[in-house]
C-alpha positions in Angstrom: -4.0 43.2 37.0 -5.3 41.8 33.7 -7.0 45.0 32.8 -6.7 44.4 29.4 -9.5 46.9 27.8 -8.0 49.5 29.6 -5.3 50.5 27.0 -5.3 52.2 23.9 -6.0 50.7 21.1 -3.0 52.4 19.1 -1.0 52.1 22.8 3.1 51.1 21.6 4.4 49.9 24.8 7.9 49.5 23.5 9.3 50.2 20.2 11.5 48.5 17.6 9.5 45.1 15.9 6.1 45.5 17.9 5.6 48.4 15.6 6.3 46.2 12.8 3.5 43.8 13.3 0.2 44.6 12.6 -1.8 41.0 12.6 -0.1 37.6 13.2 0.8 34.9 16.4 2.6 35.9 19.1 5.2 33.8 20.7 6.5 34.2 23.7 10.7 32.5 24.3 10.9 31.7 27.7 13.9 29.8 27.1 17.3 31.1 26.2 21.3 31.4 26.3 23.3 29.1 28.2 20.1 27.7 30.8 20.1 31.1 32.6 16.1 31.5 31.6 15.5 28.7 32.1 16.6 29.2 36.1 14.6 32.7 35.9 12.0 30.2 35.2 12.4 27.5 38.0 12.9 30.8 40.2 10.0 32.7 39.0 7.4 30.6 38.0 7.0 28.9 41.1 6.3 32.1 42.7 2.3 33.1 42.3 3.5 36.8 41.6 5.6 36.3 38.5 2.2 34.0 36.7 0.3 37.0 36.0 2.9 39.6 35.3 4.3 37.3 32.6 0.5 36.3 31.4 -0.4 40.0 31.4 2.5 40.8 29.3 1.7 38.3 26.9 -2.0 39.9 26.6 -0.5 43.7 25.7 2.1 42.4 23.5 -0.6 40.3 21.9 -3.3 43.2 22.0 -0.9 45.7 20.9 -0.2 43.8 17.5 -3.3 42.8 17.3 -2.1 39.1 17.3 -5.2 36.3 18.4 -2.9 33.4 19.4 -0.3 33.3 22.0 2.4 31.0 23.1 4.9 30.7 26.5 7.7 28.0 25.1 9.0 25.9 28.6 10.9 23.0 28.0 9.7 19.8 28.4 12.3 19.5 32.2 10.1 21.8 33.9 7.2 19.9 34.7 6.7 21.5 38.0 6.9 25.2 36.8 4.9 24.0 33.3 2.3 22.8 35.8 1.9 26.3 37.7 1.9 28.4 34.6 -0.7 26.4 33.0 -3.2 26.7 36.4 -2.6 30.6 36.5 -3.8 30.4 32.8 -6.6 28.1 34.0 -7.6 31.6 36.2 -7.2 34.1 34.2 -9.6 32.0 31.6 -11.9 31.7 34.2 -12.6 35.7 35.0 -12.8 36.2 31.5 -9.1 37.7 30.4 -8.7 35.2 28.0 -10.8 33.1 25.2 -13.3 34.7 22.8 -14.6 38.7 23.5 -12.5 39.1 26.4 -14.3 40.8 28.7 -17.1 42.1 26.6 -14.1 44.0 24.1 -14.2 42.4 20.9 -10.7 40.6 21.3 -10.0 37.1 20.7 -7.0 35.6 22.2 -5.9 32.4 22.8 -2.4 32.0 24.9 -1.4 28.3 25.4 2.0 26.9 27.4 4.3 25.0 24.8 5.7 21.8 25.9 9.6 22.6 23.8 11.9 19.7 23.2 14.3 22.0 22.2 18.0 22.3 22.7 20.7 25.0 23.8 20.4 26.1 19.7 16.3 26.9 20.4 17.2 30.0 22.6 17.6 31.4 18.9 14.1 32.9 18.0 13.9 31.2 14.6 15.4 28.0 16.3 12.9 28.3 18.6 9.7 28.9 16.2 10.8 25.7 13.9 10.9 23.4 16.9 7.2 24.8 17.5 6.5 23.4 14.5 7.5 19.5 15.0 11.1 20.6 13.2 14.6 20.3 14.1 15.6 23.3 16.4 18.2 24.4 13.5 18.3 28.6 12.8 16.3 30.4 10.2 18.5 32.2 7.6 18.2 36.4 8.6 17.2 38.0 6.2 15.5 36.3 4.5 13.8 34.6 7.5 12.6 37.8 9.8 10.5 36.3 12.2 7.7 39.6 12.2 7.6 39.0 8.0 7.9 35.0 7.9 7.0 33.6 12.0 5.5 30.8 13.6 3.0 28.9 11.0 4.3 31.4 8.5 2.6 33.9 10.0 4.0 37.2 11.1 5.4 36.5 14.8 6.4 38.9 18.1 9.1 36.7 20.1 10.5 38.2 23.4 11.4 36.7 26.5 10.0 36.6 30.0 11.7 39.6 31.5 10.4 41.9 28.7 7.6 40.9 29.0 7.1 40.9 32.9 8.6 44.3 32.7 5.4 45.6 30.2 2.5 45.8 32.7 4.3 47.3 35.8 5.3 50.1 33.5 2.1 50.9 31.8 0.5 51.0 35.6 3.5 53.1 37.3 5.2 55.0 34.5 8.4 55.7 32.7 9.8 57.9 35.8 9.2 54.9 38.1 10.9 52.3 36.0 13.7 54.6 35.8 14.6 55.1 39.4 16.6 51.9 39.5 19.8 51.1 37.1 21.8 53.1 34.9 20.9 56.2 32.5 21.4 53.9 29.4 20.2 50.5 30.8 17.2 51.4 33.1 15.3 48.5 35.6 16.7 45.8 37.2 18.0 42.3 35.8 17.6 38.6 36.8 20.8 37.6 37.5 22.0 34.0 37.5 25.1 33.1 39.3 26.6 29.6 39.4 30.4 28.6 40.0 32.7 29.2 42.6 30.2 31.3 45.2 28.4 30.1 48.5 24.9 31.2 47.3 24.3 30.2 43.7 20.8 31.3 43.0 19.0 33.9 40.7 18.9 37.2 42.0 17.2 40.4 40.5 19.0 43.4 41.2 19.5 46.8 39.5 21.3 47.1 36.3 24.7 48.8 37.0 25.5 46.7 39.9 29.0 45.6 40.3 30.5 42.2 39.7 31.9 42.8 43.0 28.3 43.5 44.8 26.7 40.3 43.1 29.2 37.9 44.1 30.1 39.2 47.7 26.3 40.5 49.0 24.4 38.2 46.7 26.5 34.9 45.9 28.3 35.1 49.7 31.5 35.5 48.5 34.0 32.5 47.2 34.0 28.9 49.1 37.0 28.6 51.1 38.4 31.9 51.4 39.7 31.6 47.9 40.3 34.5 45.5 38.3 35.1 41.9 40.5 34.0 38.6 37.7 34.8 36.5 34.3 35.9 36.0 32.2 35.3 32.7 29.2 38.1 33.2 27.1 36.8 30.3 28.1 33.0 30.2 30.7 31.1 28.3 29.9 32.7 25.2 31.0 36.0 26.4 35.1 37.1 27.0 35.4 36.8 30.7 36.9 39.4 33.0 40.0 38.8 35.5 40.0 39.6 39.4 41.6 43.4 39.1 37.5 44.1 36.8 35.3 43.3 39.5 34.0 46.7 40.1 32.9 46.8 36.6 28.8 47.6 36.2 26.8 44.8 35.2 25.1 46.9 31.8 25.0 46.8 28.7 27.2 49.5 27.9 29.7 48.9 30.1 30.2 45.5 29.6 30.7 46.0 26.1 32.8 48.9 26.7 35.0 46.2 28.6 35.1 44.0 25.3 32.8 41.5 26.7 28.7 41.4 27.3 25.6 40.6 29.6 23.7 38.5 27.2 21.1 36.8 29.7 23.5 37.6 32.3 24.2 34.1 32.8 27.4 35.3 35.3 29.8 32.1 36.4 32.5 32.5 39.0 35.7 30.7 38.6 38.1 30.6 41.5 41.9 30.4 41.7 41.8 26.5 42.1 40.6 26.1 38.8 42.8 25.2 35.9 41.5 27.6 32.7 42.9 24.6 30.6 39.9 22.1 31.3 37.0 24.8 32.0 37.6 26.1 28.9 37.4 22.4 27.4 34.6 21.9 29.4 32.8 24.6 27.4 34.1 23.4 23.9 33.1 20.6 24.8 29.1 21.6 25.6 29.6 24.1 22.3 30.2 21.1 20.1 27.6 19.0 21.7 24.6 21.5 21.4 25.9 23.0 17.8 22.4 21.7 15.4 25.5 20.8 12.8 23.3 22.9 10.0 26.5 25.3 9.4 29.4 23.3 8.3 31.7 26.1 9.5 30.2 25.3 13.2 29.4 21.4 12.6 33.1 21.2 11.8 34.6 23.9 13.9 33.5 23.1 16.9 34.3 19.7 16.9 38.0 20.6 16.1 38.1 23.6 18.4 37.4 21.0 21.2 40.0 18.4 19.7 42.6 20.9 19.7 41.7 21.7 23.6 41.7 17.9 24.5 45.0 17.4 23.3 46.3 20.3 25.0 44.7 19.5 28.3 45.6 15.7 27.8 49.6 17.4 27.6 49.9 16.0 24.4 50.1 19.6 22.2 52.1 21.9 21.0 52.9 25.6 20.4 51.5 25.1 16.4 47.9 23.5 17.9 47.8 27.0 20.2 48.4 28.5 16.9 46.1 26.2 15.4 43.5 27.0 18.0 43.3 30.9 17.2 43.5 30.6 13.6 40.1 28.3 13.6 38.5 31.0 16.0 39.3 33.4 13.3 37.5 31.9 10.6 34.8 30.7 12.2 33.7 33.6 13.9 30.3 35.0 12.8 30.2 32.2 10.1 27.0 30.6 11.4 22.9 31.3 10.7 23.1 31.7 15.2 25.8 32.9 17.3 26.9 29.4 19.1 30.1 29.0 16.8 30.8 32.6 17.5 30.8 32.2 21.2 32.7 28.6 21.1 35.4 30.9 19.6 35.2 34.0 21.7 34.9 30.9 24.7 38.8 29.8 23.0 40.5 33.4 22.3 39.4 35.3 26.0 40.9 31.9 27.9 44.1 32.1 25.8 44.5 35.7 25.6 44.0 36.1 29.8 45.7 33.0 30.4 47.7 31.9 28.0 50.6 31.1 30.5 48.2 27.9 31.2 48.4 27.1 28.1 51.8 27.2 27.6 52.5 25.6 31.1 50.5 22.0 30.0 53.0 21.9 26.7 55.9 22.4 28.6 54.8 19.7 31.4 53.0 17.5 28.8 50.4 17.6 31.6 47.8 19.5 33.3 49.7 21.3 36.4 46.7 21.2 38.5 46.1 17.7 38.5 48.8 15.2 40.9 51.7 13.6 39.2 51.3 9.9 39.0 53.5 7.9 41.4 56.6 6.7 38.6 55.9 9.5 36.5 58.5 12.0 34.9 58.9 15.8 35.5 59.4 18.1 32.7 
């Protein structure tokens, strides 16, 4: 599989930045939005087939740019997967597809595993790059800050993650037409899937792009626990407008998804079932948001701290109608205020909960309690 000599020198496997790079480091983010990559990787890297498709794609995107060191960033948790990754590089060393004049071509390349103490904020490329380099995970400025102008060490840097670059070699050895046969027109190939929340089969599952919300929870997930009915499903993870029971036939794409007013992202897809009170999952979030913002931006240091204050109080039964109104004038000007996306999708999290369910909302200010949780014995009823 690691034919690496076999391919044009001037070979582009994909377009867009690897055509901007001509000399540099390549560095490979194998850890991204909202932990779903990080699954793909507990998934995938334990399996022996996924090693070299994901070493091999680091060798063509690192031949193709003509880049001599490589990295595969794994947080520090994943001892076990760290461990298997770094014997399959062990192998590949060993017959000669990486190190100095790899197999007798002239190219040097070095690709090591990265041990990242990063946080949720490191899925951001630049993030991601300055906690490579003993720094806080906080966001590069863009522009200036362009990873393939101003990378890793300074250097001009390639970052993709682990399905990109698993995809690379199977389509250089069976062709454009063969990638093509699964998914849709617009979003080709199939998708690793992680689904969490209400199902009876929580698990990563790759399946083709343009399946149905419907299809991955009923044939993959096994359906809701209990015989209960969806609420709501978030297809790309909190940061992403969810969609309501009466959308599950909706394709899982791109294009569709956005179409919808929502997105994929790492397709990160959570289940919520009818029991659930949108009230505290939504806090839940805010509350994870505020936690993992790398407080560089004020507008997301400060706003999502009171973004979740606003959704305690209300959850707690002590707000009002003005902290609802409150609550969607902050999203409103905080919203693509920050160097990364997190304070965007802590507000997005905020304005899909109260626009699809903002009869929850109003239901814990007229109780002055959550509705899903028991009255205490001696208590009052609004």
């Amino acid at each position: 599989m690691f034919q690496l000599p076999s391919y044009a020198p001037d070979l582009n496997p994909v377009e867009g930045i690897w055509s901007v790079l001509k000399r540099g480091v390549l560095a490979n983010l194998a850890v991204a939005s909202f932990a779903h990559l990080i699954q793909v990787i507990r998934h995938g890297l334990k399996k022996i087939q996924y090693q070299p498709l994901l070493i091999e794609g680091c060798l063509i995107a690192a031949y193709t740019v003509q880049a001599k060191a490589a990295f595969i960033y794994v947080n520090h948790e994943y001892h076990e997967e760290r461990e298997n990754l770094k014997k399959a590089l062990a192998q590949a060393k060993a017959q000669g597809f990486l190190g100095n004049n790899v197999l007798g071509s002239g190219v040097d390349l070095d690709l090591q595993v990265f041990e990242g103490h990063g946080s949720y904020v490191a899925g951001e490329e630049t993030a991601m790059l300055e906690s490579m380099q003993g720094r806080p995970a906080m966001p590069r400025q863009k522009p200036p800050f362009y990873p393939t102008d101003f990378g890793l060490y300074g250097k001009p840097t390639l970052v993709n993650n682990v399905e990109t670059l698993c995809n690379i070699p199977r389509i250089l050895l069976r062709g454009v037409a063969w990638f093509t046969q699964v998914g849709t027109e617009k979003c080709p190939g199939t998708m690793m899937f992680s689904l969490s929340g209400a199902v009876n089969r929580p698990g990563v599952y790759e399946m083709p792009m343009g399946t149905t919300i419907r299809e991955l929870v009923d044939k993959c997930g096994g359906g809701v626990p209990g015989g209960r009915k969806i609420k709501a499903v978030f297809p790309g993870g909190p940061a992403f407008s969810m969609v309501t029971a009466d959308q599950l036939d909706l394709t899982m794409d791109f294009d569709s998804l956005k179409k919808a007013g929502t997105g994929l992202g790492s397709a990160g897809v959570i289940v919520v079932d009818d029991a659930t009170c949108m009230v505290a999952l939504t806090l839940k979030f805010s509350n994870f948001f505020k936690a993992e913002s790398c407080g560089q931006c004020p507008p997301c240091r400060m706003g999502t701290i009171n973004l979740a204050a606003l959704m305690t109080k209300i959850e707690q039964g002590e707000g009002t109608e003005k902290d609802m109104e409150s609550l969607l004038q902050l999203c409103g000007f905080v919203k693509g205020t920050g160097y990364c996306t997190l304070v965007t999708g802590a507000a997005v999290l905020v304005q899909s909960s109260m626009k699809l369910f903002r009869h929850e909302f109003e239901e814990h200010i007229r109780l002055q309690r959550c509705p899903y949780q028991p009255v205490a014995t001696g208590a009052t009823m609004h």
